[in-house]
NUDOLO-730766 format. One record per atom (N, C-alpha, C, O, CB): x, y negated, z. Coordinates in steps of 0.05 Angstrom, whole numbers, padded with zeros to 5 digits, always signed. Glycine has a CB too. Layout:
residues N
XYZ;...
//
This chain:
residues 227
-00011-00268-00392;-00025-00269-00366;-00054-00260-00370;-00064-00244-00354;-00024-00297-00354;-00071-00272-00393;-00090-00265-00393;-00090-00231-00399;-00102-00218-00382;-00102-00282-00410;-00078-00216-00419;-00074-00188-00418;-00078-00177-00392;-00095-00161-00384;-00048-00181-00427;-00064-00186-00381;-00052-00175-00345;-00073-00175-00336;-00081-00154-00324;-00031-00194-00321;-00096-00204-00339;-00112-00201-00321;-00137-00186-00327;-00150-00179-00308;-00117-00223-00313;-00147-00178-00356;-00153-00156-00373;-00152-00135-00362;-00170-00120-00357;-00139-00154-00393;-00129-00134-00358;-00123-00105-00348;-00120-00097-00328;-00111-00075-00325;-00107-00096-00353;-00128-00121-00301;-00132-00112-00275;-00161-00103-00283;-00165-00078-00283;-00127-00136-00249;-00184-00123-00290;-00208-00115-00294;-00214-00082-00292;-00223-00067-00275;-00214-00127-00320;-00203-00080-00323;-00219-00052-00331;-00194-00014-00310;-00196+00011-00308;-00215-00053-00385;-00174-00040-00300;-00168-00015-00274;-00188-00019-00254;-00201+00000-00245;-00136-00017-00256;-00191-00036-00248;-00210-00033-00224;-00242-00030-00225;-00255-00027-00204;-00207-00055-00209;-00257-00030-00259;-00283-00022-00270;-00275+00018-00269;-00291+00037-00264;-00289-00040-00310;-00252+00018-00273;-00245+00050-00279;-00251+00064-00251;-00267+00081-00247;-00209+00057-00289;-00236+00052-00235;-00230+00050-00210;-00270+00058-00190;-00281+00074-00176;-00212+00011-00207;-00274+00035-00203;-00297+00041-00186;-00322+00059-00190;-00338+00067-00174;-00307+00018-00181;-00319+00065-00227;-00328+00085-00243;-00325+00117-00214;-00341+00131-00202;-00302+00087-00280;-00297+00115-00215;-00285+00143-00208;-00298+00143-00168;-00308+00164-00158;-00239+00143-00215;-00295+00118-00153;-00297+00123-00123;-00334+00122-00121;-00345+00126-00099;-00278+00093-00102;-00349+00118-00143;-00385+00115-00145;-00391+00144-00154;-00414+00153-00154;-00400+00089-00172;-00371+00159-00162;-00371+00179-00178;-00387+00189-00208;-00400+00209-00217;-00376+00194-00160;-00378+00165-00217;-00391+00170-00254;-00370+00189-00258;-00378+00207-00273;-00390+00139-00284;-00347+00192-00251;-00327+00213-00252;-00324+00222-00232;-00325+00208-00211;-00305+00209-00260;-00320+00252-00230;-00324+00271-00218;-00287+00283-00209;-00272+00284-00229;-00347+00289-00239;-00276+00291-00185;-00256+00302-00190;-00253+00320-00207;-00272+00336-00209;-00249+00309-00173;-00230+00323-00225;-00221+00351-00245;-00239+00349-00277;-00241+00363-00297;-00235+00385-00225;-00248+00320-00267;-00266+00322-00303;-00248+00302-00309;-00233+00289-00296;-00308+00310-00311;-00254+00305-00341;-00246+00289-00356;-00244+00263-00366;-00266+00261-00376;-00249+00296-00364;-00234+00242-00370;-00250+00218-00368;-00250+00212-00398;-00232+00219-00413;-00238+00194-00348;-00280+00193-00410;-00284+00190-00443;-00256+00182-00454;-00241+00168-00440;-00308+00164-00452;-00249+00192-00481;-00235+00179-00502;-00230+00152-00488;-00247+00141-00473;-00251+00177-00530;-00204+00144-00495;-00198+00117-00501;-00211+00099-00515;-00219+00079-00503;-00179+00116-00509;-00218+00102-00548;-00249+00099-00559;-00273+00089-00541;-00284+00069-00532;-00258+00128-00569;-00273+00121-00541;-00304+00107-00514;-00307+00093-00494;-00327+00080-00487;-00316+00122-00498;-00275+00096-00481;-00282+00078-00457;-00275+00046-00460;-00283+00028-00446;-00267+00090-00430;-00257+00044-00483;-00249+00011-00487;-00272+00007-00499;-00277-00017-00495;-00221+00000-00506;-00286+00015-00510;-00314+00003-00520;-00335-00001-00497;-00349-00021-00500;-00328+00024-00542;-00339+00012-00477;-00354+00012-00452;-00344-00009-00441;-00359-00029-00444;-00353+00036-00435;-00319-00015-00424;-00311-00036-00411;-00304-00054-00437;-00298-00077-00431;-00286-00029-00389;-00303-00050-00457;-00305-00081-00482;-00283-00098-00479;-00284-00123-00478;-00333-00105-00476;-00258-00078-00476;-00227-00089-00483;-00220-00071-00504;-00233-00054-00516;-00203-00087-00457;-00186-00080-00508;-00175-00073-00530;-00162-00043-00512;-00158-00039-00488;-00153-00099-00547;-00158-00022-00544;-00137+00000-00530;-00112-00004-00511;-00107+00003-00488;-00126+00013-00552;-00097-00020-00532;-00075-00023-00505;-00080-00033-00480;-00068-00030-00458;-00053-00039-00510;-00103-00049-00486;-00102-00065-00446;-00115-00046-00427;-00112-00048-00403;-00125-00100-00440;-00133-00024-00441;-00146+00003-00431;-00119+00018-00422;-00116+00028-00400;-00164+00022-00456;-00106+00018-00437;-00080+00041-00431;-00065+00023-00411;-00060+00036-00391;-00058+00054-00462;-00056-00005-00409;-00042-00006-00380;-00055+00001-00356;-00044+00012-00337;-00034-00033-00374;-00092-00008-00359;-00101-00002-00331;-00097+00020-00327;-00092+00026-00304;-00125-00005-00323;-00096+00044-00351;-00089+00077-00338;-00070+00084-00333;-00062+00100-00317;-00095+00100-00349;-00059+00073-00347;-00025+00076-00332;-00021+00070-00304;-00009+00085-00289;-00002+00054-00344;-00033+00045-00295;-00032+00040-00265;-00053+00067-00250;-00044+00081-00231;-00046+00004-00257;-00072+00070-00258;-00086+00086-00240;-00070+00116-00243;-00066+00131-00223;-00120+00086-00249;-00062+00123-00273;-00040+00139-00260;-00020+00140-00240;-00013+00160-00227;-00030+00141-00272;-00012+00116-00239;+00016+00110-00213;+00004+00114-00187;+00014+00124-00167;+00029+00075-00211;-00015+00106-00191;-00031+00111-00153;-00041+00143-00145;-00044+00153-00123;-00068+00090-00149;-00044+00154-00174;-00043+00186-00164;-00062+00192-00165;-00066+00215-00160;-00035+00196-00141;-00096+00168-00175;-00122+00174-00180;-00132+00193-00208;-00151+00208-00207;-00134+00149-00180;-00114+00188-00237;-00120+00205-00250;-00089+00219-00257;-00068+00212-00245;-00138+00195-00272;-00090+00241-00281;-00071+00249-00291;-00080+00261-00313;-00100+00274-00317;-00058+00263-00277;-00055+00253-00333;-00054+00257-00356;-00047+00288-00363;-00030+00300-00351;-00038+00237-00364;-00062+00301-00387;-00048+00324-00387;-00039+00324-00419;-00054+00309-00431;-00065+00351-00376;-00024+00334-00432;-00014+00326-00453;-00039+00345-00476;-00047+00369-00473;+00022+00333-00454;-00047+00322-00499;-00065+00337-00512;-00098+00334-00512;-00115+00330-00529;-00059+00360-00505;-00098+00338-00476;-00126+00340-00473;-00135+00312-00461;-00159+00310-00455;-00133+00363-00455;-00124+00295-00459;-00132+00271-00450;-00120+00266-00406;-00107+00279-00390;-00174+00274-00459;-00135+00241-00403;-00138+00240-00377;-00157+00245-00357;-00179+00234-00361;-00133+00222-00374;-00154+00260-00335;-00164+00276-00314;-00168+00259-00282;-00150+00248-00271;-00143+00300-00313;-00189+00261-00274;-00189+00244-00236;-00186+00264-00227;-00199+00285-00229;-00216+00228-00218;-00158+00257-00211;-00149+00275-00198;-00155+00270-00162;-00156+00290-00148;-00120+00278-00209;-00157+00256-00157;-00178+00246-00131;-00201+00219-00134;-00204+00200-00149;-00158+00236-00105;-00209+00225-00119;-00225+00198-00112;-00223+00191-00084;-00221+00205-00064;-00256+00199-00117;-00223+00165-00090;-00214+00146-00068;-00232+00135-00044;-00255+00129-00052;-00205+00123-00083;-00230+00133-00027;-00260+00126-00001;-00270+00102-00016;-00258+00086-00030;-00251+00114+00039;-00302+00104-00006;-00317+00078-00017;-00308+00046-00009;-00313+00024-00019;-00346+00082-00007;-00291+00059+00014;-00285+00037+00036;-00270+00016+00026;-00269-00008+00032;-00270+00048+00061;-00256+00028+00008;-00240+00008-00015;-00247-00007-00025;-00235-00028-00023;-00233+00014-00035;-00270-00005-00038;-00289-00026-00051;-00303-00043-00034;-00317-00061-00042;-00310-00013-00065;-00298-00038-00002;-00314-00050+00019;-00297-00073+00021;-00303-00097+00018;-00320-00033+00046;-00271-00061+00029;-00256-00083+00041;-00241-00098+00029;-00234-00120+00037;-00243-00076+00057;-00233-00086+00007;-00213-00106-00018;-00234-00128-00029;-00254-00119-00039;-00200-00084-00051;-00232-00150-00029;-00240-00166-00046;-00246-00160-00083;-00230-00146-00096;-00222-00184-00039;-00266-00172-00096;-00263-00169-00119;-00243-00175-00133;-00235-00198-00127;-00278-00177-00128;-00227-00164-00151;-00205-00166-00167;-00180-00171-00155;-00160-00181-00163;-00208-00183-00184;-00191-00154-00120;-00147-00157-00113;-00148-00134-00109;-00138-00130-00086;-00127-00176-00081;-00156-00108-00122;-00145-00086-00115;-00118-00079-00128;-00098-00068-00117;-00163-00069-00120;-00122-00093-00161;-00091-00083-00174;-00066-00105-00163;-00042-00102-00168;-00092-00084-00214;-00077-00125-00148;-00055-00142-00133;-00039-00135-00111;-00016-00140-00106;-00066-00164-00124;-00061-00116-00093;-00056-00111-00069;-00037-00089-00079;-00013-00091-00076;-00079-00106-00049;-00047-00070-00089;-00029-00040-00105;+00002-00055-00109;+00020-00045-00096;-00045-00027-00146;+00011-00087-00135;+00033-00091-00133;+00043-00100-00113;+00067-00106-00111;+00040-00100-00148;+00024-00105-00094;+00046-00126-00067;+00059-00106-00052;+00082-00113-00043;+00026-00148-00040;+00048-00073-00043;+00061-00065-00040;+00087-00054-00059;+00109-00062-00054;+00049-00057-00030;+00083-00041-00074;+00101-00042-00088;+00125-00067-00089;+00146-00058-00099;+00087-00040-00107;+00128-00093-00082;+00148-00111-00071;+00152-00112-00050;+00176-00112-00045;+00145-00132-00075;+00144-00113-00039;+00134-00100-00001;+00166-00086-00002;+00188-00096+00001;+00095-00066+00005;+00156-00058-00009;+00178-00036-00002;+00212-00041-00014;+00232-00033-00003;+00166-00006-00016;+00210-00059-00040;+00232-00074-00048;+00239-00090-00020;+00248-00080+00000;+00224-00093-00074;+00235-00105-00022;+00238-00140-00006;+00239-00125+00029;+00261-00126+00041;+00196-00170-00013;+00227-00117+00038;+00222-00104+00062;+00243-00082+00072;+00251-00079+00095;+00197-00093+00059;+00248-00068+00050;+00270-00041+00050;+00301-00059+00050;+00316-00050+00068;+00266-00016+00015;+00311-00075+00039;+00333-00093+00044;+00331-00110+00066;+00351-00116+00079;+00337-00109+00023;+00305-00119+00071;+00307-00134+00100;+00312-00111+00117;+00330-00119+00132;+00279-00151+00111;+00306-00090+00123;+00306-00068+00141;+00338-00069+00151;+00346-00077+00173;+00297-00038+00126;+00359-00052+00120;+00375-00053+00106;+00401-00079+00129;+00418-00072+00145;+00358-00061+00074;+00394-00104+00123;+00406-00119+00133;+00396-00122+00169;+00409-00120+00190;+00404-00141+00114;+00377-00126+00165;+00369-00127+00204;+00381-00111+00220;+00386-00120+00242;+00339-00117+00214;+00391-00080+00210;+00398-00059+00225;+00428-00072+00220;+00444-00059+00234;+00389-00027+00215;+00441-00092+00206;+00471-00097+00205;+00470-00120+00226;+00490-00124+00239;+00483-00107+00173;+00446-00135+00231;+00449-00165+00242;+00441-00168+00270;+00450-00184+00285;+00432-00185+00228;+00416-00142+00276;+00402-00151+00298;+00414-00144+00326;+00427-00127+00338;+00376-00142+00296;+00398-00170+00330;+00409-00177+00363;+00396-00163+00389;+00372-00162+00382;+00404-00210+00370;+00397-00152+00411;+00383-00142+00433;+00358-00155+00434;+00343-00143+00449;+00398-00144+00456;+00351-00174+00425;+00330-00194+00431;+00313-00179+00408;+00295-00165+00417;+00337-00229+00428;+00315-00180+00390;+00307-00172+00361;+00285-00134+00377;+00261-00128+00381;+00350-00167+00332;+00311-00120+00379;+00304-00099+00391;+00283-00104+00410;+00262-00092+00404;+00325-00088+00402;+00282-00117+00431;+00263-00126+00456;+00232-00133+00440;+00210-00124+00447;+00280-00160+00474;+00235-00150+00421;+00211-00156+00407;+00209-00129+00395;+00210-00112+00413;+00211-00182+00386;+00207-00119+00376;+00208-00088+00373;+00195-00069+00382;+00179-00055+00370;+00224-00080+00379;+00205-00069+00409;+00203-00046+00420;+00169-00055+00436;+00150-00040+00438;+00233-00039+00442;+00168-00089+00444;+00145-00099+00456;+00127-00087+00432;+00111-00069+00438;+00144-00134+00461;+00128-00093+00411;+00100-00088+00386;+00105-00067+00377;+00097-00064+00353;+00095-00106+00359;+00119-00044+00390;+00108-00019+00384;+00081-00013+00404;+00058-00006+00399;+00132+00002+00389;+00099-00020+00431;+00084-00010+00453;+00055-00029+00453;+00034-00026+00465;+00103-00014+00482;+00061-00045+00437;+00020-00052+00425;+00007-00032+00412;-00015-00023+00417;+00013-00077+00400;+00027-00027+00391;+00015-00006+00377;-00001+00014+00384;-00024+00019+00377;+00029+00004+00368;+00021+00031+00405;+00017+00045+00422;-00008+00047+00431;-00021+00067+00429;+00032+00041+00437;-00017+00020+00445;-00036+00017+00456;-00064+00018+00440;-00085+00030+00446;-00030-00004+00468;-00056+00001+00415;-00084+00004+00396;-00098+00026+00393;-00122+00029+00397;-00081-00001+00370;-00078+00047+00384;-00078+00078+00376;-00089+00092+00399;-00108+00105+00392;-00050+00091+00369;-00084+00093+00421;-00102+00101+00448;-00123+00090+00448;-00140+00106+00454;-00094+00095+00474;-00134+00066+00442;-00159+00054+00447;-00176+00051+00430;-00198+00043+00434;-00158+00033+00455;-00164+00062+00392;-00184+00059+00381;-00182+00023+00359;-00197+00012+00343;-00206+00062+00409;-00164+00019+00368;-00164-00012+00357;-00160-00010+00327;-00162+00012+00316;-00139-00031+00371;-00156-00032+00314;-00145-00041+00287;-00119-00040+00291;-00108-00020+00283;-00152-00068+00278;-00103-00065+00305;-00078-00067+00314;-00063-00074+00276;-00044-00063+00266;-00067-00033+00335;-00076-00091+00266;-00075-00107+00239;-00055-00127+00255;-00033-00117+00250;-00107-00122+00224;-00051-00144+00268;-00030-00164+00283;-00014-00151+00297;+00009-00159+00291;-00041-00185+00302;-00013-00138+00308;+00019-00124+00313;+00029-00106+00296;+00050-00095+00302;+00022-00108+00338;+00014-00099+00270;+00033-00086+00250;+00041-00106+00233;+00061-00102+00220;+00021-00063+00234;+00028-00129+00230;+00044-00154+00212;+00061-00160+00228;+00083-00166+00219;+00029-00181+00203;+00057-00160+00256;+00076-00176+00270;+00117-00160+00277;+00139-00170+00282;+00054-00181+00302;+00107-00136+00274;+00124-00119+00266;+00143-00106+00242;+00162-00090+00242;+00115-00109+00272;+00130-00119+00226;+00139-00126+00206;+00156-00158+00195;+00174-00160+00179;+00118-00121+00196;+00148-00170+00205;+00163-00199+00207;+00180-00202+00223;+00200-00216+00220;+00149-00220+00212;+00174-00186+00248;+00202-00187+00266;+00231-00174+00250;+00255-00181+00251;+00195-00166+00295;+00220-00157+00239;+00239-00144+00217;+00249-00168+00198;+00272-00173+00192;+00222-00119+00197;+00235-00177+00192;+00255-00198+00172;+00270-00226+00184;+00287-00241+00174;+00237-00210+00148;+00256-00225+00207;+00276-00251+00219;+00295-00232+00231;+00318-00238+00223;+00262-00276+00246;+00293-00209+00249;+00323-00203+00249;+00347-00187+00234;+00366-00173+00242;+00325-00195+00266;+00332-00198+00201;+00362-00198+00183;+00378-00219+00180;+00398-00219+00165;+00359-00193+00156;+00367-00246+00198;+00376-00276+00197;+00378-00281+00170;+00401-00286+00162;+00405-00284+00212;+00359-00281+00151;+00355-00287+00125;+00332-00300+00122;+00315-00284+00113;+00355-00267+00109;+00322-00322+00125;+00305-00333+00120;+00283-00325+00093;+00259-00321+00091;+00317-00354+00122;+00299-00326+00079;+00291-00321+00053;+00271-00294+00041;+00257-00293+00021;+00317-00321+00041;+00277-00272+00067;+00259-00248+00074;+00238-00258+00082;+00221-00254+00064;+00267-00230+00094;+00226-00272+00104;+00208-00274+00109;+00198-00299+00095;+00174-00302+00100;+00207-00270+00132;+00207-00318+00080;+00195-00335+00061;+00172-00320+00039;+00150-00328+00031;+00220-00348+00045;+00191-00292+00033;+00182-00277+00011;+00154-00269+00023;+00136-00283+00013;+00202-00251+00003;+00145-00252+00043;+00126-00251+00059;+00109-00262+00060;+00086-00256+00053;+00130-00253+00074;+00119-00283+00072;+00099-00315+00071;+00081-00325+00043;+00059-00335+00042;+00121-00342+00075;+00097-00321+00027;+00081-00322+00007;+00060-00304-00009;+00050-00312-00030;+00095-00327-00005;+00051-00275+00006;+00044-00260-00006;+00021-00256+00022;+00005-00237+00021;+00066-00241-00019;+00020-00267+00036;+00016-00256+00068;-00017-00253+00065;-00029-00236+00079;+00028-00283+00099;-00035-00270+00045;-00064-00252+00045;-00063-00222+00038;-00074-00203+00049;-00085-00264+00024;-00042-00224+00012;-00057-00192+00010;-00041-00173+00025;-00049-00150+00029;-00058-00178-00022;-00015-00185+00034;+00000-00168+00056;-00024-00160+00076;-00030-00136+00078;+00026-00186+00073;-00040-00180+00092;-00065-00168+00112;-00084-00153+00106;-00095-00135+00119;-00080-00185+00122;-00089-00169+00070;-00112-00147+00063;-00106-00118+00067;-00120-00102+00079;-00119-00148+00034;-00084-00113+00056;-00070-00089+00040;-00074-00078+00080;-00093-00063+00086;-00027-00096+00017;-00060-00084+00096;-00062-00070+00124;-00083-00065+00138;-00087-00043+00150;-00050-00083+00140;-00106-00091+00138;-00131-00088+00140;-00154-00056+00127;-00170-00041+00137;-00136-00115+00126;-00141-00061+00098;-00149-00025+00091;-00141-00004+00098;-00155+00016+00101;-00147-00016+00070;-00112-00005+00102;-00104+00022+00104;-00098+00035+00129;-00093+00059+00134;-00084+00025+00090;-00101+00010+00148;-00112+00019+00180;-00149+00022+00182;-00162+00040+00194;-00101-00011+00206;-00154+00007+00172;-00191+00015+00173;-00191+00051+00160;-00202+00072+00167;-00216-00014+00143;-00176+00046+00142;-00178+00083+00127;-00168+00097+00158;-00178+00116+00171;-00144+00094+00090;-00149+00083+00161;-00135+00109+00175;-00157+00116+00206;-00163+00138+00216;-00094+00099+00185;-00165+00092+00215;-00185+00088+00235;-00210+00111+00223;-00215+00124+00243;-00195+00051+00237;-00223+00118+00207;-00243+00131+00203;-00226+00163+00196;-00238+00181+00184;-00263+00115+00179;-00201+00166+00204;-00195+00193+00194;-00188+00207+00230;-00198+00196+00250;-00163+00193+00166;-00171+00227+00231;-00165+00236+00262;-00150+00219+00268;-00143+00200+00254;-00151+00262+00270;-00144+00223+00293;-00124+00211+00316;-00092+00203+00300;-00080+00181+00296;-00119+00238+00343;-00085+00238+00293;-00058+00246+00282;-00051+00220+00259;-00030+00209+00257;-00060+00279+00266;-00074+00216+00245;-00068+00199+00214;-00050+00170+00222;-00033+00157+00209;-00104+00187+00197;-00063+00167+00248;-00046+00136+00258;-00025+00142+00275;-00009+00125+00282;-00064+00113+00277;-00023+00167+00282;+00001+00175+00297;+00020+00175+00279;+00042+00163+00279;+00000+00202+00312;+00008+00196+00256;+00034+00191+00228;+00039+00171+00228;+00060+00169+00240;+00029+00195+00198;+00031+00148+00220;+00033+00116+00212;+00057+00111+00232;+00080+00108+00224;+00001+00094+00218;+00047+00110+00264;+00062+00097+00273;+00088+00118+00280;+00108+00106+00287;+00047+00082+00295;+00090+00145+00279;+00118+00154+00271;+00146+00139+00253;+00170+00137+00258;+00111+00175+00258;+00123+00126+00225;+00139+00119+00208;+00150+00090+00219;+00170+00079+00208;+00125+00120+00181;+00141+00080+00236;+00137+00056+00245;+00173+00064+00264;+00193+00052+00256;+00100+00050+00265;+00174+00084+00288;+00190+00085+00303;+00211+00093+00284;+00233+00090+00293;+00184+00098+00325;+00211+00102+00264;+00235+00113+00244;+00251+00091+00240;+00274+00090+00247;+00226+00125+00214;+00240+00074+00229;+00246+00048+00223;+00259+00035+00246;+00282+00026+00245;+00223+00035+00215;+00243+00034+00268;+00259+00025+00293;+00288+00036+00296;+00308+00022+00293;+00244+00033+00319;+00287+00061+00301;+00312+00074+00304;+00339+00072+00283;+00363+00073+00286;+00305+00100+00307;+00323+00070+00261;+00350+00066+00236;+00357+00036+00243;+00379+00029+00234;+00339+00068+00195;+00343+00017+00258;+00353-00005+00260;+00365-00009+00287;+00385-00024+00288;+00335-00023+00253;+00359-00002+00300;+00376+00006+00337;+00398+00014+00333;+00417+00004+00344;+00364+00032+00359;+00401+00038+00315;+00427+00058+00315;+00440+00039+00292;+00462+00046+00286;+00420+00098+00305;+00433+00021+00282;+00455+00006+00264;+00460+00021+00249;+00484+00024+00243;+00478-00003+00274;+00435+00041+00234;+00448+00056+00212;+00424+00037+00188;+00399+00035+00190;+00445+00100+00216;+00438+00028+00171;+00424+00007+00152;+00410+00029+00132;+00387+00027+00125;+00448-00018+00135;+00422+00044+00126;+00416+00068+00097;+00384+00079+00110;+00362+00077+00100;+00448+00106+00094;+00392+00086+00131;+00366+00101+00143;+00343+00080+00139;+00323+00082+00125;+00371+00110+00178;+00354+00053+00159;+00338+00033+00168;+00312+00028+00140;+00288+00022+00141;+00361+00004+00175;+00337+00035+00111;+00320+00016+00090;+00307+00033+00069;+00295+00026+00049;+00338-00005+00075;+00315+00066+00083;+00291+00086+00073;+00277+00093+00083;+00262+00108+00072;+00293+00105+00064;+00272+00088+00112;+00252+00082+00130;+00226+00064+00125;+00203+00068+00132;+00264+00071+00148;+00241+00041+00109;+00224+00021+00102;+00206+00024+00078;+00181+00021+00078;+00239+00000+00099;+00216+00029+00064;+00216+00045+00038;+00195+00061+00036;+00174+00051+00029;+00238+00060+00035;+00196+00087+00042;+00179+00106+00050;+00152+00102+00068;+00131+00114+00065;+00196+00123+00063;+00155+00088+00080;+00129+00066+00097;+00112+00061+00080;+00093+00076+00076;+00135+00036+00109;+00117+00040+00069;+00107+00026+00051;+00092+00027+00032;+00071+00016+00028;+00117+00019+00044;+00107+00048+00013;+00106+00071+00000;+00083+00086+00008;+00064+00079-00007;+00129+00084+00005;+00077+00103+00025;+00061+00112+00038;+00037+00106+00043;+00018+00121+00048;+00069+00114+00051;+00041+00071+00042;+00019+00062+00056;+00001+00058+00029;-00023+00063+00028;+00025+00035+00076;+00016+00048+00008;-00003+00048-00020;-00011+00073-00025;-00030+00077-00040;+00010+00039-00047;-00002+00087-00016;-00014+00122-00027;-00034+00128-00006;-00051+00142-00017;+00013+00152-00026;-00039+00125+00012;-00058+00119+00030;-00080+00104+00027;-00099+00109+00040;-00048+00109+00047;-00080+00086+00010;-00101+00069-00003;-00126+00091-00018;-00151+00092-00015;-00082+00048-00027;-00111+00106-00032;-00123+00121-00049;-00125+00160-00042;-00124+00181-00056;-00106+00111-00074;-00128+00153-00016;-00129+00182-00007;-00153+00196-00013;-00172+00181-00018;-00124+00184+00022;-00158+00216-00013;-00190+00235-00020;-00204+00227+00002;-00194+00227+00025;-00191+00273-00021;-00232+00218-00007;-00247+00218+00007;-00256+00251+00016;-00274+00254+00033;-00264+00201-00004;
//
């Protein structure tokens, strides 16, 4: 555990190295050497944090020559994430799209007209946010939980429940991102949003829970979009 938490550190010292721009897109970043000596951990716990910041799509490795930033991320990141939940928020989605993609999955086998009715009400919030400019952070949680109560599995939205700060955090950012980009960026969002609806209306579960999936998905990669 302590490793782990090691190694959120010096991802998110890397992390903020790269969005302040001590790194530059397309440069190189120091030796492993150099930089576990700078942040003052060991090699391997240097190499999980890059491994994660590889997964998010901020650097890349090229074989030989070392590792490369391949974007940088809005400052806004650093605004709104709390200290040391950025590599938390990164795995929650990542369970998110697990746990969430089977609730989808089953809801589209279980749900009731009522289920749909709620649904269709917190889109048409959505809807509304996106015309006006809003956050609309509570009707995308809230749209999301409706999803797991109507898989009549309790146990979906228990999972939820337990994760539900950085579930807001994590939405809180990536609608504030999407709020400072065009119109279209939240139109995308909430496209993915009606996809989902429809794989669960049409009672097609496969769709319903790569719908979910792909959301989600999306939405961590969104975290780390180019400024």
């Amino acid at each position: 555990m302590k490793d782990r938490s090691l190694a959120d550190q010096a991802y998110e010292q890397v992390l903020a190295m790269i969005v302040e721009g001590d790194f530059v897109v397309g440069t190189r970043l120091p030796t492993e050497h150099d930089l576990s000596q700078r942040l003052s951990v060991s090699r391997p716990i240097l190499r999980r944090a890059l491994k994660q910041l590889r997964e998010d799509g901020v650097i890349v490795s090229r074989q030989g020559s070392g590792s490369f930033v391949q974007r940088r991320p809005e400052g806004v990141v650093l605004e709104f994430a709390p200290v040391g939940s950025i590599a938390d928020i990164q795995r929650t989605f990542e369970f998110r799209a697990a746990i969430e993609g089977e609730a989808a999955y089953i809801a589209a086998q279980r749900r009731s007209e009522s289920d749909l009715a709620k649904m269709r009400e917190i889109l048409e919030e959505l809807d509304r946010c996106i015309r006006y400019g809003e956050l609309g952070v509570d009707a995308d949680e809230a749209f999301h939980a409706v999803i797991c109560e109507a898989s009549d599995n309790k146990y979906f939205s228990a999972a939820r429940n337990s994760m539900k700060t950085n579930i807001l955090t994590g939405m809180n950012l990536t609608r504030s991102l999407s709020l400072s980009k065009t119109q279209s960026r939240l139109e995308m969002v909430q496209a993915e949003h009606y996809a989902i609806f429809d794989g669960i209306q049409a009672q097609n579960a496969d769709v319903a829970r790569q719908a979910m999936r792909d959301h989600v998905i999306n939405a961590r990669v969104r975290v780390f979009e180019d400024s």
